[in-house]
N, C-alpha and C positions, 0 to 999 in steps of 0.2 A: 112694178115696172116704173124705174125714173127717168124724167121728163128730162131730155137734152137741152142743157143749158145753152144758148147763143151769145154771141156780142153785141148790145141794144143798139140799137139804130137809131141815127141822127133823125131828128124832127122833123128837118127841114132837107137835109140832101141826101137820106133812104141809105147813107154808107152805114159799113160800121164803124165804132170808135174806135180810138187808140188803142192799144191796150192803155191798162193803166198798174201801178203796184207792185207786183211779182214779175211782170210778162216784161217791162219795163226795164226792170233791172237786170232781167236775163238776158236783154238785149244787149247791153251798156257792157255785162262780163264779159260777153262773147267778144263784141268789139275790139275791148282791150287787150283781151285773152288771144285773136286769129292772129293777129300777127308774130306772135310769140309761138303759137301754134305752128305756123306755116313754117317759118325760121327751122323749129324743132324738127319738125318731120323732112324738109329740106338739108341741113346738116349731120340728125343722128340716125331718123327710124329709116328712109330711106338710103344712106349707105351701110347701114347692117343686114338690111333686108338684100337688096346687091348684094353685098360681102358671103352672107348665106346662101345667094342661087350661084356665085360663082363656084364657091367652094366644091360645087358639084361637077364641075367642066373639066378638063382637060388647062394648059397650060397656055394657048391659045385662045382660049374660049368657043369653040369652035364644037367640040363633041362631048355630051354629057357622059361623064364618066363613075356618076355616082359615090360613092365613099371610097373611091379610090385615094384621092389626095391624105384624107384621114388613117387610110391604113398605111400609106409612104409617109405620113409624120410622124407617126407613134412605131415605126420600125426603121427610124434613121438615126444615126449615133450623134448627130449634130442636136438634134432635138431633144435627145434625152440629154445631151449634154446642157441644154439652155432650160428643161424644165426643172433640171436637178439643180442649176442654178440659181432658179428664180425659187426655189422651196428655202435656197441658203438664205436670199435678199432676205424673207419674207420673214424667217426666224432670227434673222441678228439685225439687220439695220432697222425697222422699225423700234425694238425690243430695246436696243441702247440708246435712241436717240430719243424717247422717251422717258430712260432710267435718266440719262445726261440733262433732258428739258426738267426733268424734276429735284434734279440735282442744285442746278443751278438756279430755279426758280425759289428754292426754298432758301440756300445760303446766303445767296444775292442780295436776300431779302436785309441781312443782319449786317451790309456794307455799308460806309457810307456813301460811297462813289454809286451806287447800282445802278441807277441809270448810261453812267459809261461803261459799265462794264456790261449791263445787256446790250446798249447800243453793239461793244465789239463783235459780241459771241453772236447778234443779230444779223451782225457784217453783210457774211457769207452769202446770204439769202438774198445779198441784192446784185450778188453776182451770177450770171447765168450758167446755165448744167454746162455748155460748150466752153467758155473761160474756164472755170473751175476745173472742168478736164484738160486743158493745156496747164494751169497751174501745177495739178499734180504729178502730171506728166513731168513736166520740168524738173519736180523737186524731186523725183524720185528715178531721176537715169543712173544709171550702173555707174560709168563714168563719175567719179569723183569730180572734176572741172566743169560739170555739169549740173550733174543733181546735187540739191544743198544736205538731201539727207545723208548720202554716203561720206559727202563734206566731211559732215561732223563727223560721222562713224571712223573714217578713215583717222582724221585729226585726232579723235580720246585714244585709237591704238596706238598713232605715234609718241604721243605722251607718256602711256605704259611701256611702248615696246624701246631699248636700248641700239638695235641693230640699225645700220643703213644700209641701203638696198640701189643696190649697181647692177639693172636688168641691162645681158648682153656684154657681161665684162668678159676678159678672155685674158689667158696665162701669154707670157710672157716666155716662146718656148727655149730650149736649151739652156736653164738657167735652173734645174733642179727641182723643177714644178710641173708637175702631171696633172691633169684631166679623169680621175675615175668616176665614172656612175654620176657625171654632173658634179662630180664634189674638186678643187682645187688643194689638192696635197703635195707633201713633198715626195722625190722619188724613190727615196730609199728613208731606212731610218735614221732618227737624230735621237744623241744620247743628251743628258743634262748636260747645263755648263757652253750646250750650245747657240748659236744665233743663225737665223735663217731669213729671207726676204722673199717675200711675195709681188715681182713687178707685174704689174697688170696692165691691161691694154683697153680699146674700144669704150673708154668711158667718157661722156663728154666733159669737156670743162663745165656747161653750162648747169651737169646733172650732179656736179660737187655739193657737199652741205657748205651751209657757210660756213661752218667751224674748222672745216680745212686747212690746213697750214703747211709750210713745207715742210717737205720729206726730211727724215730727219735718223740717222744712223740710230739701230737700237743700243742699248745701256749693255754693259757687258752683263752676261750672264752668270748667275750662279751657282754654287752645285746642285740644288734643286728645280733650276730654273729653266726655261728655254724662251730666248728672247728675237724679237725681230723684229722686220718693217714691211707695212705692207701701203705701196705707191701705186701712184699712176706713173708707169713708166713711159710719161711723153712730156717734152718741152714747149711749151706752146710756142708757135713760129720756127720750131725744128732746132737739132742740135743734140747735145749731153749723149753718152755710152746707156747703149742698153743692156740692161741689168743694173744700172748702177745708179745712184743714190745723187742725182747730182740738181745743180743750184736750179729751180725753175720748175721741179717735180713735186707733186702734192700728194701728200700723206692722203689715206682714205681713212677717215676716223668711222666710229660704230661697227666696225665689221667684227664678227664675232670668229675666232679662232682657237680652235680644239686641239688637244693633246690626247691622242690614240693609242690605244694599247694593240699589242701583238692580236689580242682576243679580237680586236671592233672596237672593245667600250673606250667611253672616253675619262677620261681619268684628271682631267684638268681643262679649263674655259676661262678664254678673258676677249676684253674687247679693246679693238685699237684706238688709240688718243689720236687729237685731235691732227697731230702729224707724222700717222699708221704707223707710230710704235706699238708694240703689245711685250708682256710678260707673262710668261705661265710657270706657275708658283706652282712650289708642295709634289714636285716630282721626283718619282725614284732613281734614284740614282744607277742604281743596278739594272734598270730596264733602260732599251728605245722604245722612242714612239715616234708616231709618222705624225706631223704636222699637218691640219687641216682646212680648208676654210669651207666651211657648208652650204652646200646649194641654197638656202633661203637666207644668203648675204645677199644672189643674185636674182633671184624671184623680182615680178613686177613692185613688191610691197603691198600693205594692203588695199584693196580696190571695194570695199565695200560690197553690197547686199544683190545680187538682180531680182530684185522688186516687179519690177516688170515682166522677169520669167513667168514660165504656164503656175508655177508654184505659189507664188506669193498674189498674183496679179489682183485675184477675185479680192484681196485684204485690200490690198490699196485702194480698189475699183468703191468699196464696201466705204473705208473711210472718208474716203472725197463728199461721199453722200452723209456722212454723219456729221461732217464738217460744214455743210451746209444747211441742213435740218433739222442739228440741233436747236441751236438759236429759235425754230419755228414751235418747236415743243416747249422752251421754256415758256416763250411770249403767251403761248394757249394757257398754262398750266398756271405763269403769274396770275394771269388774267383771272382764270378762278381761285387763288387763294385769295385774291383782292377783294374777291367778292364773299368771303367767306367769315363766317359768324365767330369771332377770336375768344369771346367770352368761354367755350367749351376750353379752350388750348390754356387759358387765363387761371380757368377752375384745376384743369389736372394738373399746372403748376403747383398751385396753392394748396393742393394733396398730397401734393410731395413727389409725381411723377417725374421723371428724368428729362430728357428733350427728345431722346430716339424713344421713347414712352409715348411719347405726348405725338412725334411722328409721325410713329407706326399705328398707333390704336387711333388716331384724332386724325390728322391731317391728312394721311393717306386716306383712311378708310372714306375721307367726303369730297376728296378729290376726283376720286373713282370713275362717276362721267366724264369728267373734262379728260381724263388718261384714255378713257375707253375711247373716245371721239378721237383724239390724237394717236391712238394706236392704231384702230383701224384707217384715219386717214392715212394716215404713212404708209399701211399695206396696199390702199390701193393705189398710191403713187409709184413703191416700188415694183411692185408689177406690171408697172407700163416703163419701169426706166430703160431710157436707150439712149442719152447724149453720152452719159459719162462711160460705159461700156463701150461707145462707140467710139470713142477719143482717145481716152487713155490707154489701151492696150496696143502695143504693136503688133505689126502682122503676125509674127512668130505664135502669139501669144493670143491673140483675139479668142479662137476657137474657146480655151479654154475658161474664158469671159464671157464665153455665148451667152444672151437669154432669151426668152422669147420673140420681144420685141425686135430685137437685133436678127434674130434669122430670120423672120418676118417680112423685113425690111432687105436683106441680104438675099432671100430668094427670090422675092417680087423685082428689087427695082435696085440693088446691089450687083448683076449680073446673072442671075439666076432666068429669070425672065420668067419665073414661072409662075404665075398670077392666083394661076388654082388652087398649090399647095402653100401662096403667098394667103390668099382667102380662110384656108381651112386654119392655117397658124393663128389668123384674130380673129376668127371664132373661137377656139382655145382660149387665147387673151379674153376674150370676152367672159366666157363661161367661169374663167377665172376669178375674174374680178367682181362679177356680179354678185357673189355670198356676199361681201364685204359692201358694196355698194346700197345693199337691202337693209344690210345689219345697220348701216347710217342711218339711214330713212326712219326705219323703225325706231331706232334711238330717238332722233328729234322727234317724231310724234309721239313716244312717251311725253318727253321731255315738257309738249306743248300741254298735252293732259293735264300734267301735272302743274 
């Protein structure tokens, strides 16, 4: 049997003493440690604790309802649409903005500028998730005189494509020119040797190309030929015969005009000059044909991509975020090649290894933590993201942007009001992210082991 140790007593006033040593400094941790402590259990353990008894209530909080909320989240098509989502986040934006930080981290290396040129790609990351979402938003509106990407899109087709486009143009009636099926032809047929005029109407002056010039009677025709003019039959400030070719009327150049056989097909194509002449060559003689000008003379022209549609959205939604985070993977990933032992990379040169040699067996293989650490943090950032999903998509198109956090937020305190199945959604979120948040932990406490 052992004898219970005590705390010796002062000589003089029968207390005990201090502690002194171990007891000491258990004190001094604690200290330091309660207010870290209180904070903690005040902002995370006690609103998950809440979060989890809610999730058990009704929508009010009012009547405990058990797993109900949980059985309405996992049999509602919003929900699957936002976890199917976030499975997409979690397999491509981490996975590229990773491939891209290591991309850059390693080229960059061989520039000489690379400091400015990490600073650019760093940019992004000191602009916030809600900027960044009005940014891409902007760049990416259907509208061409809006979004810059359709800009360009629009612009590289103009440059390929030869036609001009008069959306809302209209014939010019009683003057041997029909309307079928949207297409602008002549009314009967034209043999070679002939010439025919297209006046047209409802175009404005202001929607002319530059290259316009006046109207201008076509070249006589020859016996394989059929030639003509195709106008804007109006005088600006009023006046001149309609139908006719007169001084103040402008030619429409780029319009493309076809030569039709009795079958449909078309047998001959040209485009009108700058003052709506045309010629069509290499025609038979022994046949008519009806004269045509094809509905996509008059089409809007092209209008570019809708990006923002339910189709494309989740890609845009995905890039905004990689545009922002790469940058953050290269800086990690420099960070560890910097620190990294080059004598190995030095030797497989001097063996004769190649550079994606020396890359792939050498470089990558000892970058492996700093990638691991960067990957898994990316995953657990993108399963809490909700600025840029929630900005960038218009309402048409939200839905199919959904992801968790965004319904979450969408049925608690978006108009939903419903707190419960608002509750059960971050618990999900939670459960989610916690593999990834352990898998951290455990990394750095290898890490310190070692």
């Amino acid at each position: 049997m052992t004898d219970t140790v005590t705390a010796p007593h002062s000589p003089r006033t029968g207390k005990r003493a201090a502690p002194s040593g171990r007891g000491r400094r258990a004190l001094i941790i604690i200290s330091f440690l309660a207010p870290a402590l209180v904070v903690l259990g005040a902002l995370v353990v006690y609103p998950i604790v809440f979060t989890l008894v809610r999730s058990f209530y009704d929508r009010g909080g009012d009547a405990f309802i058990g797993f109900q909320n949980y059985l309405t989240m996992f049999t509602n098509d919003t929900t699957f649409t936002a976890i199917r989502n976030n499975i997409l986040w979690v397999i491509v934006a981490p996975l590229v903005c990773t491939i891209l930080g290591l991309i850059f981290a390693v080229l960059l290396e061989k520039l000489k500028w690379k400091t400015a040129f990490r600073l650019i790609i760093f940019m992004p990351m000191a602009i916030s998730m809600l900027a960044a979402g009005v940014i891409f938003r902007g760049l990416f509106q259907e509208n061409p005189q809006l979004g810059a990407v359709n800009a360009g899109i629009v612009g590289i087709q103009s440059v390929f494509e030869d036609s001009s486009y008069f959306p809302g143009a209209k014939i010019r009636e009683g003057h041997g020119v029909v309307m079928e099926q949207s297409v602008m032809v002549t009314e009967g047929e034209v043999a070679p040797g002939s010439s025919v005029n297209f006046p047209l109407t409802a175009v404005r002056q202001t929607s002319l190309p530059e290259d316009a010039a006046q109207a201008a009677p076509a070249p006589e025709a020859g016996g394989d030929q059929v030639t003509g003019t195709v106008f804007l039959d109006v005088v600006p400030g009023g006046g001149g015969e309609q139908g006719q070719i007169d001084e103040g009327k402008s030619g429409l150049p780029g319009i493309r005009v076809d030569a039709v056989t009795v079958d449909g097909d078309v047998a001959a194509h040209t485009i009108t000059a700058s003052d709506g002449t045309f010629t069509l060559e290499g025609l038979d003689s022994a046949q008519t044909y009806r004269i045509a000008l094809p509905a996509s003379n008059f089409s809007e022209g092209p209008t570019g991509v809708s990006w923002l549609s339910a189709t494309f959205i989740n890609a845009v939604v995905i890039l905004a975020y990689i545009w922002i985070w790469a940058g953050f993977a290269m800086v990690m990933i420099a960070s560890g090649l910097s620190a990294m032992d080059r004598s190995l990379q030095e030797a497989a040169r001097m063996d004769g290894a190649t550079e994606w040699q020396v890359f792939s067996r050498i470089t990558a293989p000892l970058l492996t933590p700093v990638l691991l650490v960067v990957l898994v943090t990316l995953i657990i950032n993108v399963l809490k993201i909700f600025d840029l999903v929630y900005v960038i998509p218009p309402g048409v198109s939200r839905p199919a942007a959904n992801v968790i956090a965004v319904e979450m937020w969408t049925v608690s305190f978006g108009g939903g009001n419903d707190y419960g199945l608002g509750s059960a959604l971050a618990i999900l979120l939670l459960i989610l992210v916690l593999p990834s948040m352990i898998l951290n932990v455990k990394r750095f406490r290898e890490e310190r082991r070692a």
